[in-house]
Structure formats: C-alpha cells, structure tokens
N, C-alpha and C positions, 0 to 999 in steps of 0.2 A: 512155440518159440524157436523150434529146429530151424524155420525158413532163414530167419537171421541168423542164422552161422553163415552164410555165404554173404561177406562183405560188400561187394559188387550191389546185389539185392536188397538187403536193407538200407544202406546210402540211398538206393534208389528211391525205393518206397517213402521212406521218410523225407526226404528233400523234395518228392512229388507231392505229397501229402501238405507240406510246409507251403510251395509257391502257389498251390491252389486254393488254398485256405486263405493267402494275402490277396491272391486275385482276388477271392466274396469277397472279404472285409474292405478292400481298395474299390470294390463294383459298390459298395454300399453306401458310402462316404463320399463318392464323385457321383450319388444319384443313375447310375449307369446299369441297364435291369438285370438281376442276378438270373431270371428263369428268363431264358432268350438260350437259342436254339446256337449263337456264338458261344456259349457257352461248352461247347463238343470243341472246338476248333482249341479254346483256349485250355481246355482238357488235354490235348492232345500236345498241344506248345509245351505245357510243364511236362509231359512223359516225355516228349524227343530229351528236353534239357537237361532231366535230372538221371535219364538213363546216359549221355555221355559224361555229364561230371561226375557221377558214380562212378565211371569206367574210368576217368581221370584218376579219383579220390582213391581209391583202389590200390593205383601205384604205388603209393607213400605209407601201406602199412596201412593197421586197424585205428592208431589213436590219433595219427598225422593224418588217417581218409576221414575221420569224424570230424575232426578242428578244419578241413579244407569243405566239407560237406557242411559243415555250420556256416562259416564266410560264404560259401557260396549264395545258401541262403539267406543272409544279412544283406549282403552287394543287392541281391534284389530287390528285398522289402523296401533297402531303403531308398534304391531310385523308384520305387512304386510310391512311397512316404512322400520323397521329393517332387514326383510327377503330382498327385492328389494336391498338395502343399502350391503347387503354383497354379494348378488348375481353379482351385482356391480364392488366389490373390489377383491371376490374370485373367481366368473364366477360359483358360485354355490351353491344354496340354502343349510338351514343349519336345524340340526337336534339338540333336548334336547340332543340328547346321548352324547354331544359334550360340555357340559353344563362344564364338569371337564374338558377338556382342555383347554376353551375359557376362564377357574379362570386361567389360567397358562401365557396365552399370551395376558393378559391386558394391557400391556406396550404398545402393538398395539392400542390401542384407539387412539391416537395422531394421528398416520396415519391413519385409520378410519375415523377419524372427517374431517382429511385435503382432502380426498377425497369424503366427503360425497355431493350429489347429493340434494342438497336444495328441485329439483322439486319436489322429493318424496314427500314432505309434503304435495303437493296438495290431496296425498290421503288421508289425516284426512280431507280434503273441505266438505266433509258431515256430518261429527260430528260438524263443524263452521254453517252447516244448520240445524243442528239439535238444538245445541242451540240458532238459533235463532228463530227457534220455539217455543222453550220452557219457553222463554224470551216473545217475540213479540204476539203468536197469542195462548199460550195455555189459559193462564187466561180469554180469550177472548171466547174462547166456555167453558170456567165454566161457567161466565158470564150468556153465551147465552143456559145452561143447567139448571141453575136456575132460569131462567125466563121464560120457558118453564114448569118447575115446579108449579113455580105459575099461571102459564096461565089457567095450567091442574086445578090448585083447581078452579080457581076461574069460573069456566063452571057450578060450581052446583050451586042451588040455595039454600039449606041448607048450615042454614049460620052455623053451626055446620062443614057441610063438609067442608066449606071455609078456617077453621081455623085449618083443615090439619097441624102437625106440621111435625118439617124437620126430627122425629124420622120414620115416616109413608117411608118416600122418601130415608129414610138413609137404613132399612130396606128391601127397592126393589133395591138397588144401589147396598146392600150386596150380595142379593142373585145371582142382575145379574153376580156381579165382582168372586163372586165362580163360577157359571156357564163358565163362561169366561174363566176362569183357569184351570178348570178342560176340557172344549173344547181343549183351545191350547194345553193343554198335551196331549188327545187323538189326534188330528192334525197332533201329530209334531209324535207322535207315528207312526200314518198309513203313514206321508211323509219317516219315517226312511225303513220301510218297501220295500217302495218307490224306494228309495234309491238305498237299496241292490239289489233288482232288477235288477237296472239298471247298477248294478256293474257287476253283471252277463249277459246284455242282450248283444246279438251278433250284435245289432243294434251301439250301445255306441261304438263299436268298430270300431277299420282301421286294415284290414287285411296287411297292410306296417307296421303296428306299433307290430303288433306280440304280443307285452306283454297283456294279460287280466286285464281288470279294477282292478278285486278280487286280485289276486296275488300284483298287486302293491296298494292297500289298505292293506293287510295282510302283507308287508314286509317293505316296504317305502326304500327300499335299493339303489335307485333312486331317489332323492330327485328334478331332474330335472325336471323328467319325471311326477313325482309324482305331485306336485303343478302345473303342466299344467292341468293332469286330474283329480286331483278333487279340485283346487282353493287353494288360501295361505289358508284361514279359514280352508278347511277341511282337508287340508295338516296337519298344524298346532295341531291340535284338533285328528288328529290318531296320530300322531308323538306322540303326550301327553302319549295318552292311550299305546302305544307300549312300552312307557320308562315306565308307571309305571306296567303293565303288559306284559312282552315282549311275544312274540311267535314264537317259533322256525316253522312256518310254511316251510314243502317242498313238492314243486311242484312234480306231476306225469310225468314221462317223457317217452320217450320211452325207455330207455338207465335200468328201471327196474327191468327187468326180465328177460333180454339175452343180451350178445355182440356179433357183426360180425368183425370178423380180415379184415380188406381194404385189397385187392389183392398188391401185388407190383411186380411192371413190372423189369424182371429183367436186368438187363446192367451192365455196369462197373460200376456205381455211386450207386447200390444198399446198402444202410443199411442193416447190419444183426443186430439183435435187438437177443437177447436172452431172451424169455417170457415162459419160459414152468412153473417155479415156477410163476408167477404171475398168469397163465391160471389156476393154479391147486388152488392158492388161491381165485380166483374169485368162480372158482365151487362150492369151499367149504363155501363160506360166505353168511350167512342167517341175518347176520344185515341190514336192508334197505338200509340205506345211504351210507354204503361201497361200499353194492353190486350193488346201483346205480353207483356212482362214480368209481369202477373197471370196468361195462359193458363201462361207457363211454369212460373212457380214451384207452380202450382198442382196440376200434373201430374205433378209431382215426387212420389218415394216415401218415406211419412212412417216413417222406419225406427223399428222396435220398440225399445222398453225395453231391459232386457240385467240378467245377473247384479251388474253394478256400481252401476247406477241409486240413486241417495240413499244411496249408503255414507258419503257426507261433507256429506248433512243437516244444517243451522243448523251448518256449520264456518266458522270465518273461513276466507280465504284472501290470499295475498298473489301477488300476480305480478313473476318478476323478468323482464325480456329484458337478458340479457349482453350487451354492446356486444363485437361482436371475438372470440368465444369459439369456439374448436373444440374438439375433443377432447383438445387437448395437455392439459385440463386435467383429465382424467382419473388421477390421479396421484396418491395416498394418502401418495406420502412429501413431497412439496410442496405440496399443496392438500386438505387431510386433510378440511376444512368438508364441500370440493364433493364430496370422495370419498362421504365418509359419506351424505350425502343420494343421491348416486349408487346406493349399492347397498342402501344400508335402504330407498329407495324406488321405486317405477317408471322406470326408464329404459326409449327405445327406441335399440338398437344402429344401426338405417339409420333416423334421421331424419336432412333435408338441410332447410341454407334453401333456401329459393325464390327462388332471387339475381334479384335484376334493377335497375334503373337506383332508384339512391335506394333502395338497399337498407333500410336500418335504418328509417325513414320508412313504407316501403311496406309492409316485415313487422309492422310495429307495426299499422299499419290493417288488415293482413290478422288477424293475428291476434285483433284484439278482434271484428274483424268477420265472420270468415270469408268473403272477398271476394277476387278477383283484381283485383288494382291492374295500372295500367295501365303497357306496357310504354318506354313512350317517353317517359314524364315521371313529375313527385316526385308521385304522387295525393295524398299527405296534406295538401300543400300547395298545390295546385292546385283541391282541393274543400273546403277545411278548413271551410267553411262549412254542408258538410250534416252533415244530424243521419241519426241510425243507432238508429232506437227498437229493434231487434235485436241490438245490440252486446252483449256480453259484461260490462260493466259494466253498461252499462239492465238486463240481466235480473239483476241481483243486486240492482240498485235498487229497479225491482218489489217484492221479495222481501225488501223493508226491512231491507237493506245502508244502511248509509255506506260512501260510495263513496269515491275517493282516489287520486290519483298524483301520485308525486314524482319529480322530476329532477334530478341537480346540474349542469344549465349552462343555459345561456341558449335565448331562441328564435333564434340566429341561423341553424341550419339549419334547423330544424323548425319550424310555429306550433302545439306543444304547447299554449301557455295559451290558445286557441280549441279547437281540435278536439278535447282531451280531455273538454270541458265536453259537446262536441257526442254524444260518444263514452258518455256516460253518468260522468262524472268530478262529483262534490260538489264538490271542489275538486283544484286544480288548484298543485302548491305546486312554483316553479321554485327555482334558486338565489339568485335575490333574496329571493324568500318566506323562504325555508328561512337565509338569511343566512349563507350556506355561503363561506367564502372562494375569489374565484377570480378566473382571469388571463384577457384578453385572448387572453394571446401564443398560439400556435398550440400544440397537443400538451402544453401543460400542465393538465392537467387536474384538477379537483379529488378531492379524497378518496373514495373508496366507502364508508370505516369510518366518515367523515363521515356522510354521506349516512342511513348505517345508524340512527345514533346519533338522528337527527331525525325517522327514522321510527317509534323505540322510543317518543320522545315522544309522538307520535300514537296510538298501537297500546296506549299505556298507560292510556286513557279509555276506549277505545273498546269496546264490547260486542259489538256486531258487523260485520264490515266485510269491504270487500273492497279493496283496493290494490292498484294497480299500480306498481311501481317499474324507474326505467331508470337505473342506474348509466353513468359513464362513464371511468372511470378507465383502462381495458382500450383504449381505445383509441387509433388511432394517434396520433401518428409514434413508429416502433419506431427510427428510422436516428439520430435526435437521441437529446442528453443532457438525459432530463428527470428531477423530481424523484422522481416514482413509477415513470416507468423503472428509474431509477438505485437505487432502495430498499432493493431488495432483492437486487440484484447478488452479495451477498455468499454466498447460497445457491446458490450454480449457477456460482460460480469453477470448480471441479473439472472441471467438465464441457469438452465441446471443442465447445460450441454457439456460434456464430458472435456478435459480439455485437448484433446484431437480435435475436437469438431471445432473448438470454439477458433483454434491456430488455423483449421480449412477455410471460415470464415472470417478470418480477420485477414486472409490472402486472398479471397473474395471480392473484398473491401477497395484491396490495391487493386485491381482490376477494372472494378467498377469505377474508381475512383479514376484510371485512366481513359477508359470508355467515356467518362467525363471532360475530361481535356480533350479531348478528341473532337467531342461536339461542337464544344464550346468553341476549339480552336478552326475548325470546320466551318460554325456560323460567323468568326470575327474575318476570316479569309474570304468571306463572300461564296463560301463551295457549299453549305451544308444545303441549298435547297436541289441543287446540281450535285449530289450526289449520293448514291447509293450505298448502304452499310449490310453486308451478309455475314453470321456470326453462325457458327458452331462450335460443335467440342469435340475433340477427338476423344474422348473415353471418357466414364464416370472416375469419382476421383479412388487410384484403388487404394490409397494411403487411409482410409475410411472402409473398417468393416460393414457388412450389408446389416448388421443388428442393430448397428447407431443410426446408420440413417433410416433403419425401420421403425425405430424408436420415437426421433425428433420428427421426421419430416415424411415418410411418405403417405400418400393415400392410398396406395395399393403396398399390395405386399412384395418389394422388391426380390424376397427369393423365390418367388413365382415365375416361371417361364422367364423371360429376360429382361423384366420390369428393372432391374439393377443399370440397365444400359438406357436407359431412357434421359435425354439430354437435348438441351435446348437447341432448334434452328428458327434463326431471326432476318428476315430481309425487311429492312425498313427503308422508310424515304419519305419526305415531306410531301411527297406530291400522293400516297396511298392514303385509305385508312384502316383503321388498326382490324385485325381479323386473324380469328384463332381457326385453323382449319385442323381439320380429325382424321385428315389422310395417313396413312401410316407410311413412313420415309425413311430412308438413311442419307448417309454423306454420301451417295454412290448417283441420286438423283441431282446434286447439285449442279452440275457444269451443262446437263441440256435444261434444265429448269432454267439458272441465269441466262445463257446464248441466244433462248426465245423472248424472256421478258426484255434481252436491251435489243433485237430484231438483226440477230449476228447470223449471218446465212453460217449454216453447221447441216451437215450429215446425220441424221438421228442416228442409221444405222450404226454408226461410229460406237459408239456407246454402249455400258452393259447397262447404264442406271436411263429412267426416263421422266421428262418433263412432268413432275407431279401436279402443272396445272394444266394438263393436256384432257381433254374428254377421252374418256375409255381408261384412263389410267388405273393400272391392276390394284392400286392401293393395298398394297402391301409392302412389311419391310423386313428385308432377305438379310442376314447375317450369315457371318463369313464362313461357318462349316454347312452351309449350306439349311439350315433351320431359316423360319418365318414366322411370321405373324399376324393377321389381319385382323379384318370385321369378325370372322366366322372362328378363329383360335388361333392356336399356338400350334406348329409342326415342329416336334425335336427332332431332327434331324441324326443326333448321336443313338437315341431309342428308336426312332422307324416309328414313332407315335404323333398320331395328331390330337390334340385336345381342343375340344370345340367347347365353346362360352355356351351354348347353347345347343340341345341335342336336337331342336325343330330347325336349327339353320347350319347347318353342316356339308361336307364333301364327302362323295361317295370312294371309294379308295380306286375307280380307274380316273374320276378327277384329282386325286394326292398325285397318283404317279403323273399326269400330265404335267402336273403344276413342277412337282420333284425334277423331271425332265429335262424342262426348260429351263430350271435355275441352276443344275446341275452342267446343262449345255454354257449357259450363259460364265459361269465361273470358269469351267474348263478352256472355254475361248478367251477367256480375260487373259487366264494365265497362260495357255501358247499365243500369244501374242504380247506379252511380255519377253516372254525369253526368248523369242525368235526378233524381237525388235520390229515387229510385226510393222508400227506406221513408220517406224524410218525408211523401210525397204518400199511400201505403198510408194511415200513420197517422192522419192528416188525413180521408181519403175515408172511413175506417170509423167514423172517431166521428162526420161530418158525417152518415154513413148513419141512425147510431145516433140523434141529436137527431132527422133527418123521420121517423124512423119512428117514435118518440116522439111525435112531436107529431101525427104520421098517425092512431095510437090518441087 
C-alpha cells in the first residue's frame, strides 16, 4: 500500500485503471473488437491523460485531487455513455463539428431517452469503484502513512530527533509531490511521443484496412473508423483539438502529378465523352488540389452505354426521397399505392442507405450528386454554398427540364432554399411557399396528401420537367401522440404491434395515401404514362428500435451486418415492367443510373456512384465509413474484418485491400472535392479556357 502515499501516483493509477476499463466495457456494447492490436495505442491515450490530470489533481490537496480525479473520470465515461448511446440510435459516432446542429434537433431528446440503452451505464462501473476507494480504503493508507512517519522518528534515540514535527515530513512530502509532477509530465511527454510513433508504424496497421493510423488522426472524417483505432478517449480528445484548430490536411496520392485516359473498348455501347477542354485545363493547372482532383477524375473509366440507355427519353420525372422508410412498407394490404409501384416497376431487393451523421441531409446531397459526404459533419449544410454543374437536376436543366423541389417544412434543419438552387433547382418551393399549414411543435408534422396536392398544381402546366419532392410526414417521433401518428390507428388495432410501431405505420398510411393522389392526379393531367417516378429513403426509421422491427417484420436479422439499413429504391413508369433486381445499391448510384435510362449526355467519370444497369457493374453497396457488402459478405470496415456468406466463395485479403483501396480513394475524392468546390472551379476554368482560346484565334 506504501506506492499510494505519493498522491501524484495513485490518482494516476486509479484514473488509468478507471478509463481503460470504460474503454472494454464501451468496445463491448458498440460491437468494436476488444483483442485487436489498437488496443496498445488506446492503452497508452488513458496513461498520457491520467498522468497529466493526476498532475493536475495533485494541486488542490489529497481530498480536493480525489473529488477532481473522480469528475475527471465521470466527464469521460459519460461522453463514452453518450457516444455508444447515439452510435445506438444513429449507427454512428458523433463529432463537436455537429455541436450546432445537434442545438437545432433538441426536440429529439424524447426519442433519444426512449431509446436509450440503460446497459451503457455499466461504463461509469469504474468511476462507482473509484469512489469507493476514495470513501473505503483512502483515509486508510493516510492513516497507515502517518504512522509509518512516526515509526521513522521514533528509531532515534535523540529525544530532540524524536520530536520531529510534521513541518520536517510536510516538507519531504512537498518535494516528493513536485518530483512526482514534474515525472508524470515528462512520462506522459515521452508516452505522447510514443504515441505518434505508433500512429505512423507499419506494424499498427491491417494491410485490408488501407487507411493509415496518421491520416485518420489528422482528419477524423471517419468517425467509425476513427474510435475503433484510437478509442472513444482518444477519439474524443482529437475531435476537440480539430474543432478548435481545424486542419485542412491532404493526403499524397498518386493521382498528383499526371493522369492516364482508361483505354475504351470500342462497340456499339461506347460513350463518346468530349474532354479536350478539360485535358487542356488539367495541363494547364499548377494549384495542388485541382490538379490532384483533374488527374484523378480524369483517369477514371468512362463506362459504356447499356441496353437501357434513353428508354425514358423526353420523359418527365419526378423524384420522391421518403423521410423514415424501410421496407415495413412493402405491404399491398396497407400501402396498396407503394406496393403497386413496387412490383409494376423496378425495385432493388439489397439496396441500403448510406447511413451516416445528418443522415437525410447527407443522402439528399449524395444523391443528386453522386458524392460521398463527409462523415463527421451535416455537408449539406456546411457547404450549402457550392454549386454542382453535375448534379442530377443541372443535367436535366441542360436538357431543357424545368427544374423543381418541394418540401413541406421549413429550413430549420436543412438550408434546402440555398442549396437546392445551387443543386440545379428553378425553384425552390418550401412550406411557406407552398402555404401548407404547419406546427412548430416537435413531431407534428405536416400532411404528404397535402404536400401531393401542390405539386399536381405545378405538374399541371408544366410540359416538361423534372422535380424533386421530400415529403415529411413519415417521420419521427413515433413514442408521442401525434395527429398523423394517430390517423390512422384504426387500421392496425388487430394486430399485436407495439404502439410505436403501430403510430410508424399509421404515418405510412399518410404517405402512401399521398403517393396515391399523385398518381391519380398524374393520370387525370394526362402526365402519368409521360412520366417517370424514382422513390427512396434516406434512412431506416431510427424512431424504431432494431428489436421491434426484428420482431414484426424482418426476414433477416436486422442486427446483422447492416441489414437495419436496407430500404426501398423504386423507379417505375407505364411504359416498363415490374422487375425485382438483387444488385446491391445505395443512393450514391442514383444520378448516373437516371442520366443514362433518360439518354442525358453525362461524364461517368464525374461520379463516385455508378450506373447499376451498366454491364460490369461491381454490385456492391459501399456505406459511408467506408464498409460493404455484396454477393461474397459483409466488410466491417470499423473491425478490418470481412465476413463471407460462404467460405467456397470468398476474397483473398490482397483482393479486400484492392477493393478497400478503391472505395477508400473514391470517398476521399468525394470529400476534397467538396470542400475545395471542386466542379464550380472545373466549370469556370473551362469556359475561361474556352473565351482565350477564342480570342487566341
């Protein structure tokens, strides 16, 4: 017990002891593998931290450094508590950058709380044993420190030395207690050193995991990835330092300092691509980042035509993204609209969203854009400012579309009435526009049938066009009595669905039931055989734990690999027939998939996502911290593991790291080319090309 008489030391011990213990218990509960070799790195994060707050705690005395050494440890548990707690609810750890959103969607705490996982709180169990140390057994080695003191005087036989006072012993207790301090500072010093090291050694690494320790310490753009390799703590603790000093860090690539044009084989289905101004802009460009981001997209393979190409030629089309929709709504004797479009038109059976922080937000940008948004913040709202001459409306604008999207609610999460316009939107019509009745209050949400109704108005002049519509009725709070919750209640009395489910379902209903007026009002305007309907979801509904919907409705087991994000994508039209395809998709393939079925001359390269009715197509589908999925398994990306459905049909691990590579290139180009405004500055440099060389002649 002698070690802990030196204050400095024991705070230490015990507070390391404490955060390492909430790491297992936190690695256990977020699925995230406790015997993995990250596990030395996040060793070493709790000894830098709890040797300088010991060194802290120190300052203020023995019972004021235990009460500051106990908070210490709480403060952490419980943003570990709170990180596990949204990883949870969102399927995705969460970043400070997000600090101003998350003041926006407070009304969410309700559902928050009703979903919250009690177990978690076993990870404060070591802060409960730390005060009971500090209660039970600390006063106990004072005790046994001062009577070791007097033991030490009383050995002399000078009765002078005997009477030794406690300024003598308070005096070596000072000096030790600075020695101590100033130790753990240089300690924690040479572990930091340590550290970095290790951030860089080739050893820390999985040649299947592709990303470099350093690069995902320097970016955190990953938040999944991120807190597996270096723990919530040290997650946490760079996340800090990044928000209050950001860093524009970019990675060395090959893609540098030259591009190669991919050979294309020629045949009937060949793309002609017209690149001679862009070739001539890349030559000319001496900015890094451009000239990165030209060599690469440049180098990219400009995939062929296909049997589908222009089948839906001068078609209108409308776009819906379902707020909250899985597959629950699959269902012809409850949602008859969404059935029938389901099987008279293309569905794919394994398409998943792309879940990640700012879900709906994120998949909305991805989708028009085909881009991987960024993982640690809202991109839509973070860049709403750049323009996207590539976006999925811009090319039907080209192509002398009126353009269009409607919303019924406001911008308080999203700045839809900016970045829609940026996004290639004519107009931009919100629920003020649209003069659509609606509430403040939290989870009331306004009508879809509504909603429908204002868009028939529109669609009723119009010759041709292209719309994008985001209904929001669908979504949460499922746990409250609301009025489209509550609607349709009466169909789903019988059932023994819990009453969450039954309010998700009865705002289903209203959905469906606009999906209905739609058609309807579609086929009385003369438009419904002229025109095309594409429906997805931005996210599964998270107002709904994965137990109920494993319960009522799945066929697979949604906490499996990423089956919980599996959600409907529908492109129907009078003129197709009904056909279920088993490709595996995200919302990230949608905008070269539509641009070839209506014969939109588009750049393939453009794109991170690719035509999934293209020949060759990888048929797989990529979520946002960089995991997959296909025919052959599941790659976790957060574990560096691949799980194969079957052990005779598998990847060998220098095909994982190729595949890793590429999707890992493809994300990281998404995102510098978001924040550098990547196709505004294209669009710009090639018409500038275009006036000097103009005016050259």
């Amino acid at each position: 017990m002698r070690i802990f008489y030196n204050n400095v030391f024991k705070n230490y011990f015990l507070l390391m002891l404490s955060l390492f213990a909430s790491e297992v218990i936190f690695r256990y509960f977020t699925g995230i593998n406790i015997i993995d070799i990250s596990m030395g790195r996040v060793f070493l994060t709790v000894n830098i931290i709890a040797l300088l707050l010991s060194a802290i705690s120190s300052l203020f005395g023995r019972i004021a450094g235990n009460i500051l050494t106990l908070l210490f440890s709480l403060a952490f548990q419980f943003y570990m508590i709170l990180e596990a707690s949204l990883y949870n609810y969102l399927g995705t750890f969460v970043s400070f950058k997000m600090t101003g959103f998350y003041s926006v969607v407070r009304e969410y705490l309700a559902d928050f709380i009703g979903h919250f996982n009690y177990m978690y709180l076993l990870i404060a169990v070591p802060s409960a044993a730390l005060l009971f140390f500090y209660v039970f057994i600390d006063f106990r080695i004072k005790v046994l420190q001062r009577n070791d003191e007097i033991d030490f005087a009383d050995k002399f036989d000078s009765e002078e030395r005997k009477k030794l006072d406690d300024q003598i012993f308070a005096r070596r207790r000072k000096h030790m207690m600075i020695n101590s301090k100033i130790n753990a500072v240089v300690i924690a010093g040479i572990l930091c050193g340590v550290y970095y090291f290790l951030l860089t050694a080739p050893f820390m690494a999985s040649n299947v995991r592709v990303s470099k320790d350093i690069d995902i310490f320097n970016s955190l753009t990953n938040p999944n990835v991120a807190v597996a390799r270096l723990g919530a703590i040290g997650y946490g603790i760079d996340d800090l330092r990044l928000k209050i000093m950001p860093k524009n860090k970019v990675l060395k690539t090959e893609y540098d300092e030259k591009y190669t044009i991919a050979d294309q084989v020629n045949s009937d289905y060949i793309r002609h691509v017209d690149d001679y101004v862009w070739k001539k802009v890349a030559d000319g460009e001496k900015q890094s980042i451009y000239k990165t981001l030209n060599n690469y997209y440049l180098s990219k393979v400009i995939t062929d035509r296909n049997d589908f190409s222009d089948i839906f030629r001068d078609k209108n089309v409308i776009f819906i993204q379902m707020s909250s929709v899985n597959n629950i709504i699959l269902n012809e004797e409850y949602y008859p609209n969404l059935y029938k479009l389901y099987t008279d038109g293309w569905s794919w059976s394994n398409n998943y969203s792309s879940r990640s922080i700012c879900s709906t937000g994120n998949n909305e940008l991805s989708a028009m854009t085909s881009l991987y948004t960024f993982g640690d913040e809202c991109t839509i709202n973070r860049y709403a400012n750049n323009t996207y001459p590539e976006s999925l409306l811009n090319l039907f604008k080209e192509n002398q579309y009126t353009t269009s999207s409607f919303h019924n609610y406001t911008d308080t999460f999203y700045k839809r009435s900016v970045i829609h316009e940026k996004l290639g939107s004519d107009k931009y019509y919100g629920v003020q526009d649209l003069a659509i009745p609606y509430s403040n209050q939290y989870s009331e949400w306004p009508s879809d049938v509504t909603l429908m109704e204002k868009v028939l108005a529109f669609t009723k002049d119009e010759k041709r066009f292209a719309t994008w519509i985001i209904p929001v009725s669908t979504s949460m709070s499922y746990l409250e009595s609301t009025v489209i919750g509550d609607k349709n209640l009466d169909l789903f009395m019988s059932t023994n669905y819990n009453t969450s489910l039954k309010r998700y379902m009865s705002k289903l209903k209203e959905l469906d039931d606009a999906l209905g007026v739609l058609i309807e009002g579609l086929k009385n305007q003369g438009k419904l055989d002229n025109t095309v309907l594409v429906l997805y979801s931005d996210h599964y509904p998270y107002g709904l734990d994965k137990s109920t919907i494993n319960k009522y409705f799945a066929d697979e087991d949604v906490t499996k690999n990423r089956e919980i994000d599996k959600v409907p994508f529908i492109i129907y039209s009078t003129s197709i027939q009904g056909h279920v395809y088993e490709e595996y998709t995200t919302v990230m393939n949608l905008t070269p998939t539509v641009a070839n079925l209506f014969g939109i001359n588009y750049d393939p390269r453009l794109y991170a996502g690719t035509d999934i009715l293209t020949k060759g197509y990888e048929n797989r589908a990529i979520f946002a911290d960089g995991s997959w999925q296909d025919s052959k398994g599941y790659y976790d990306a957060i574990n560096g593991q691949f799980k194969c459905f079957s052990p005779n049909n598998t990847y060998t691990n220098d095909e994982l790291e190729e595949i890793n590579k590429e999707i890992n290139e493809r994300i990281y180009m998404s995102n510098l080319s978001i924040k550098s405004n990547y196709f505004s500055y294209l669009e710009k440099a090639k018409e500038e090309y275009k006036v000097k060389d103009l005016n050259n002649d």
